[in-house]
Every structure is written in C-alpha cells, then in structure tokens.
VEXDREN-2710 file (C-alpha; in Angstrom, 1 decimal):
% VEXDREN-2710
k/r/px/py/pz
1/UNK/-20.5/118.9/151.4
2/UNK/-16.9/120.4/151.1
3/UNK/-15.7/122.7/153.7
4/UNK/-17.1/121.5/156.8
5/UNK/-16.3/118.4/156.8
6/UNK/-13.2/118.2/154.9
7/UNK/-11.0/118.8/158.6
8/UNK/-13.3/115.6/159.7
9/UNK/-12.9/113.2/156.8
10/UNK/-11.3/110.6/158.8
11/UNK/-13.2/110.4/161.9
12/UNK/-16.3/111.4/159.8
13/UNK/-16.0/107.2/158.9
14/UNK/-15.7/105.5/162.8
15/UNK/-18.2/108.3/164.7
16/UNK/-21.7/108.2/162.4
17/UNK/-24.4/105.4/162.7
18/UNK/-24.7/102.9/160.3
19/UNK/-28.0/102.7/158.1
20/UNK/-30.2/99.5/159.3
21/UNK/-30.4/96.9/156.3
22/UNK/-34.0/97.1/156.0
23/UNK/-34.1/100.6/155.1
24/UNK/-32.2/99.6/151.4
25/UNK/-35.0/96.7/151.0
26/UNK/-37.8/98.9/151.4
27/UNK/-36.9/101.2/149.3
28/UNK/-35.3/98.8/146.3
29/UNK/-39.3/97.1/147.0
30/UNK/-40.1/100.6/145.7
31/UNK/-38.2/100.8/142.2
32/UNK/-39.5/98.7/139.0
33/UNK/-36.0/98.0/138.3
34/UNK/-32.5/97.6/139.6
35/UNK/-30.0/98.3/137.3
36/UNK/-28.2/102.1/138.6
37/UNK/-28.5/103.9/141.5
38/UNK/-26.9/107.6/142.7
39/UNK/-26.1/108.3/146.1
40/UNK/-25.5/112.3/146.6
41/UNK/-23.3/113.3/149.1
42/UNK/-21.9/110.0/149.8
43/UNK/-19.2/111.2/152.1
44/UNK/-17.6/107.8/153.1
45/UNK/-19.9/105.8/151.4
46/UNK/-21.8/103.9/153.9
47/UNK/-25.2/104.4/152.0
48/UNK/-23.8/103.9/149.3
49/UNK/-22.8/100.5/149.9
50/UNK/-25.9/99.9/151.5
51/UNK/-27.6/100.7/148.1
52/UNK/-25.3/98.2/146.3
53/UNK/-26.7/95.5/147.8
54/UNK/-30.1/95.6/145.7
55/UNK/-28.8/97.0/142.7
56/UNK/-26.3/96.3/140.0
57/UNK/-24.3/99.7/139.8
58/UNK/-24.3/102.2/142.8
59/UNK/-22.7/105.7/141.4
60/UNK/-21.5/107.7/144.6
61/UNK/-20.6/111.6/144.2
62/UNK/-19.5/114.2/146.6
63/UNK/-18.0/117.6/145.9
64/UNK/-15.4/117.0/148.6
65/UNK/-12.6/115.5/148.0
66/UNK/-11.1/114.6/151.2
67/UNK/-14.5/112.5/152.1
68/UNK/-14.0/110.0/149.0
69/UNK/-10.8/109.5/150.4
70/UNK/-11.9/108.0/153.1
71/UNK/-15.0/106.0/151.4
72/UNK/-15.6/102.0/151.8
73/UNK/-14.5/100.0/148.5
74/UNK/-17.2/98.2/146.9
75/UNK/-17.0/96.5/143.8
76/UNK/-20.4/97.6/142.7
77/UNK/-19.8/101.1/143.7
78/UNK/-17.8/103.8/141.4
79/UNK/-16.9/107.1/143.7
80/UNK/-16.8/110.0/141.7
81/UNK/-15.7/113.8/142.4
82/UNK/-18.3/116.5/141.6
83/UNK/-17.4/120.2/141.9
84/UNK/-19.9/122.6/142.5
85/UNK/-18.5/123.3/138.7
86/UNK/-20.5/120.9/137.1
87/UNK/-23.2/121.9/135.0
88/UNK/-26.7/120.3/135.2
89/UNK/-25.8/118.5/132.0
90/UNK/-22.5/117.4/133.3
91/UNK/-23.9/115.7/136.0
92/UNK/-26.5/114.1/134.1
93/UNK/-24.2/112.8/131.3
94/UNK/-21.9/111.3/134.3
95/UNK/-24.8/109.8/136.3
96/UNK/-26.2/107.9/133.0
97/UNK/-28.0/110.0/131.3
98/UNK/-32.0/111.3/131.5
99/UNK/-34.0/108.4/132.8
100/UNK/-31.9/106.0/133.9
101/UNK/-31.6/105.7/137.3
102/UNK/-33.4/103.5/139.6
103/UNK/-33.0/104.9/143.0
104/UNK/-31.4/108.0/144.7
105/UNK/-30.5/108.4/147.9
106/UNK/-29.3/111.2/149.9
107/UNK/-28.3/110.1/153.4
108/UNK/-27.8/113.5/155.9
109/UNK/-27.1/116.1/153.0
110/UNK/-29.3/117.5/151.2
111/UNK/-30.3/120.1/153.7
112/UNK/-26.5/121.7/152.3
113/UNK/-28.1/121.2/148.5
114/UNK/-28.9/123.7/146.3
115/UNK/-32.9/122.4/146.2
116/UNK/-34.6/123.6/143.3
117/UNK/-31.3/123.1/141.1
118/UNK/-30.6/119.2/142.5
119/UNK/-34.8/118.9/142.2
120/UNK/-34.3/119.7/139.0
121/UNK/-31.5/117.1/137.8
122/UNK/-33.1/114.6/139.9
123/UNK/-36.1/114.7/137.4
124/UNK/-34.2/114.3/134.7
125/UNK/-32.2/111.4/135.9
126/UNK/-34.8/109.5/137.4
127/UNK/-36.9/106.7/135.9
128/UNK/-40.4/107.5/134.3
129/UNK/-42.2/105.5/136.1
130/UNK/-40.5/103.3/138.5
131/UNK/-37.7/105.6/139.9
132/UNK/-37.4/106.7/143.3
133/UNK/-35.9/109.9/145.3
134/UNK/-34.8/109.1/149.1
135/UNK/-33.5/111.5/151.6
136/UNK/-33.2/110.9/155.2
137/UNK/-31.1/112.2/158.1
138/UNK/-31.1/112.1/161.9
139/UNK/-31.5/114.8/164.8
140/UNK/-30.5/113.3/168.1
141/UNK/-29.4/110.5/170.0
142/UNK/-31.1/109.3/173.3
143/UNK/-29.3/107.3/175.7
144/UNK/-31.3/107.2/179.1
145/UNK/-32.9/110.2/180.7
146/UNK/-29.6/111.2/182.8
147/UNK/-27.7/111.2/180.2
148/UNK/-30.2/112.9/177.4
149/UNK/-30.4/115.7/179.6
150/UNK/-26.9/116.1/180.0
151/UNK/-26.9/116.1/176.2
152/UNK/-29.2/118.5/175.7
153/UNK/-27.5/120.9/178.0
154/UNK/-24.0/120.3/176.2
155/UNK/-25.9/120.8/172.9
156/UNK/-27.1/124.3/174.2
157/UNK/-23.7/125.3/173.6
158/UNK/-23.0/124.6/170.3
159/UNK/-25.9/126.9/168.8
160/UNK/-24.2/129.8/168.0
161/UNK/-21.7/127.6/165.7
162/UNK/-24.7/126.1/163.7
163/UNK/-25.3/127.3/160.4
164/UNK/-29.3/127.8/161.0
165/UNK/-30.0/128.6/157.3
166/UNK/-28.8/124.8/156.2
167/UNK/-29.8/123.0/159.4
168/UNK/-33.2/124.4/160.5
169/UNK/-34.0/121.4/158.2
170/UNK/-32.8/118.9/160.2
171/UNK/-33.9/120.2/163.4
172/UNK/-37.7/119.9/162.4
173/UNK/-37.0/116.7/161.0
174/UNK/-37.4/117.5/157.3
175/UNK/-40.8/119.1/157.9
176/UNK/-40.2/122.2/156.4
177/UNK/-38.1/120.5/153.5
178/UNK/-39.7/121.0/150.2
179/UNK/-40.2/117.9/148.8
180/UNK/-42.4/118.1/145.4
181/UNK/-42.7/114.4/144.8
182/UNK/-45.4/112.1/144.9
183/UNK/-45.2/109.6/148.0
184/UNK/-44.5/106.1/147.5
185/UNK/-45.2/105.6/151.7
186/UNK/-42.2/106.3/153.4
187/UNK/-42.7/109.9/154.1
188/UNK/-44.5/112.4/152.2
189/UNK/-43.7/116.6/152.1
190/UNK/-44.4/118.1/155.5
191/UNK/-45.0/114.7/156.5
192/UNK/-41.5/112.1/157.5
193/UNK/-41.2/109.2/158.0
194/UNK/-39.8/108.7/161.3
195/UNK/-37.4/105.7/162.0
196/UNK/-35.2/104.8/164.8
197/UNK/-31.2/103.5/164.4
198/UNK/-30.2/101.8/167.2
199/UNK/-26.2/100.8/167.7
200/UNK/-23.8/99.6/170.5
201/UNK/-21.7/102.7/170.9
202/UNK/-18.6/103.4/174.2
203/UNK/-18.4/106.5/175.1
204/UNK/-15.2/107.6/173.1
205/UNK/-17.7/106.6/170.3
206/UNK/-20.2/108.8/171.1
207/UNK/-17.6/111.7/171.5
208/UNK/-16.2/111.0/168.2
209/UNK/-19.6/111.1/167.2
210/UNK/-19.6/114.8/168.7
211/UNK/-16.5/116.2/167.5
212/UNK/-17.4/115.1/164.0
213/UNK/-20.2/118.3/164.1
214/UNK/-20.0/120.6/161.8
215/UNK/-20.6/123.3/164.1
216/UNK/-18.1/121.7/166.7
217/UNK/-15.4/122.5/163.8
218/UNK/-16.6/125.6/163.3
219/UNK/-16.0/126.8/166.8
220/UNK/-12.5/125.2/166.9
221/UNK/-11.8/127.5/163.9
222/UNK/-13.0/130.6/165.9
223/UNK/-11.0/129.6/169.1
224/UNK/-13.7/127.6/170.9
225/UNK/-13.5/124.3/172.6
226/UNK/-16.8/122.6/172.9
227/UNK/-15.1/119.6/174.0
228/UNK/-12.8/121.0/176.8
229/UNK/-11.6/118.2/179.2
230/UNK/-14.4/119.4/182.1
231/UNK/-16.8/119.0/179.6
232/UNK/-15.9/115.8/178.8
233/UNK/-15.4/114.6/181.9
234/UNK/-19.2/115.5/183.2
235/UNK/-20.4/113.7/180.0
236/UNK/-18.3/110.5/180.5
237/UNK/-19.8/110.6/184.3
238/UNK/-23.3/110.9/182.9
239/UNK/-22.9/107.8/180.6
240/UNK/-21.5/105.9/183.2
241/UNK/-17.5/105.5/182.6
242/UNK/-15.3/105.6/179.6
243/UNK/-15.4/101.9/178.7
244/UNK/-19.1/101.1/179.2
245/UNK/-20.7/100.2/176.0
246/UNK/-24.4/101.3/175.7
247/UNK/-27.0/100.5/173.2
248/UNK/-28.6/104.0/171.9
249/UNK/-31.0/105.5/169.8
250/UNK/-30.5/107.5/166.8
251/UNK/-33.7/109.2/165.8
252/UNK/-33.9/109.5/162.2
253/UNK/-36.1/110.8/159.5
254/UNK/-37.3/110.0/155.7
255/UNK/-39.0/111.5/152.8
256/UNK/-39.2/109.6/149.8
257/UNK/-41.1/109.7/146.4
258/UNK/-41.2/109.6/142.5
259/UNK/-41.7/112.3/139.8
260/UNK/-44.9/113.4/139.4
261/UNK/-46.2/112.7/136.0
END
C-alpha cells in the first residue's frame, strides 16, 4: 500500500468511513477461537482496532511506512512494518507462525495484493479448522439524487488517473476477485456480501474524503487539479453549503471464508 498513499498519510486518518461495530462481531462469531488476529494493509489502523475488540492480540502490517505513522494506539494492537522484502517465511514467522491465527482482515487493500502469493501465506497462517479470511472495501458514496449525480459527473474526471489493473476490483465490487475459500456466509467468490456504512459527514469531510484518492494524487503529480476551486464550489452547492452536516451512505462489500480442507 506504499506509494500512493504515502503523500496522504495524514488525511488518509480524518477522510475514510469508519467500520460499523457489528461487522467485527459477525465475523469473531465466525472463528473457534480468539486468541491472534492479522489485519493486512492496516494503513491507520482503524480495522485494526476494530478487530481488537474480540480478540486478545491484533497484529497490524503495512509496507508503508508513513501510514503506521499515523495509525490509532491500541494496547492490544502491535503495528509492524513489512517491506515488499519479506519472504513468505518471514511473514509467517512474524505473524505467529503456521496455524495460528484466528481471523484476518483486509479492509480496502487487497485489490493492490499480490493474490496468489498473500493466498498462499494466508493458508499457512490461518487456523485449521476455525480460522477465517475477511476482505471488504467500498465503491461509492450516495448522498441524495442531486448531489449523486453531481458525484458521478466529478468522478468521470478522475478515470484516466485510476490504475484500472488494481481497481477494476473494486469497481465490480469484488466480483471478479478470486477468492478460493470456502464461505462461511458473508460473501462467497463471485458472490459479495453487500453492506451499507452510513456516517454524519460536512462537506469539507467529504472533500477530504476525495482528495485522499489515489488517483486524485496521481493527477496532482502529473499537473492536474481534480479539485480546482470551480469544481469545488459546484460540489459544495450541490450538498447544500459548506457547514451542513449530512448523513450518507457508503456502499460497501465483503467476501469472507476459511481454507478449504
């Protein structure tokens, strides 16, 4: 998750929704046991303190630097660095070892992952039976249909800055997303779960929310403003003024399963 987001660490934290509760409980109801979970790609941390809740050790790893930084202290949770260095065995030696973890989660990442090579550790480090794999991200955000459309033209704009070979995943939800895992009923390969977030979010949320894309930093770099102050302006108009507060949808998505034995 380096690269990207490393220029966006810090607003990375204030502009992203925040998991709902629930979705830690159903999936700690889906683990025999409680005792180590991974969160991959933790960025700031938020699932990963999510996780902790339910479970007695929370590992969170990113291979960017500048995002653990910025990550939310919990005393259950240990952040840990992982460059793309690391071999398989690194990782699994600094995880816990083969079978030992409960539950990991992978909140809005893995569509950067290596797949077959993270597949691969995350069979090794799982439980045998009992352990679970959850991945989850979201596409969109409505607000009311004045403003969605609004959205959707302003989106238009940013495709050309999108890498499409790493986020063709998200955009069909995770339906394409190879997923060899056996369902435990929250979303099964070519099959997701579909969940809604819903937050209180101003409008100078929402555009922090915006200028923490990926592809909005990868047009700065080029020279392009996606945000100019017109821009801006039109979309504060359509939300209905800078200090209004609405309550939104974030639509998200889940697969999540156990090794096939």
């Amino acid at each position: 998750m380096a690269g990207p987001f490393d220029k966006q660490a810090a607003i990375y934290l204030d502009a992203r929704p925040t998991y709902p509760k629930d979705w830690y409980s159903m999936l700690a109801d889906c683990t025999s046991h409680h005792s180590l979970a991974w969160d991959v790609g933790t960025g700031n941390g938020q699932a990963a303190i999510g996780v902790a809740e339910h479970y007695e050790q929370v590992i969170g790893t990113d291979v960017s630097e500048e995002q653990l930084k910025h990550a939310i202290p919990h005393p259950k949770v240990r952040y840990v660095h992982t460059p793309l260095s690391n071999s398989d065995d690194e990782l699994v030696t600094l995880i816990g070892g083969e079978g030992t973890v409960d539950l990991i989660t992978v909140a809005t990442a893995v569509h950067w992952f290596d797949l077959p090579r993270f597949y691969s550790v995350v069979t090794r480090l799982l439980r045998k039976p009992g352990g679970v794999l959850a991945l989850w991200s979201y596409k969109n955000i409505q607000v009311n249909p004045a403003f969605d459309a609004a959205g959707v033209r302003w989106f238009q704009t940013t495709l050309p800055y999108w890498n499409s070979k790493v986020h063709h995943h998200v955009w069909d939800e995770y339906r394409t997303l190879p997923f060899p895992f056996e369902s435990v009923g929250l979303g099964s390969e070519g099959n997701p779960l579909l969940l809604d977030i819903p937050k209180e979010v101003s409008f100078e949320g929402y555009l922090g929310f915006l200028r923490s894309w990926s592809a909005v930093a990868t047009a700065k770099e080029q020279g392009v403003d996606l945000l100019p102050e017109g821009v801006v302006k039109e979309l504060e108009t359509a939300w209905g003024g800078a200090k209004l507060v609405r309550t939104v949808v974030y639509k998200a998505f889940m697969l999540a399963g156990k090794v096939k034995l």
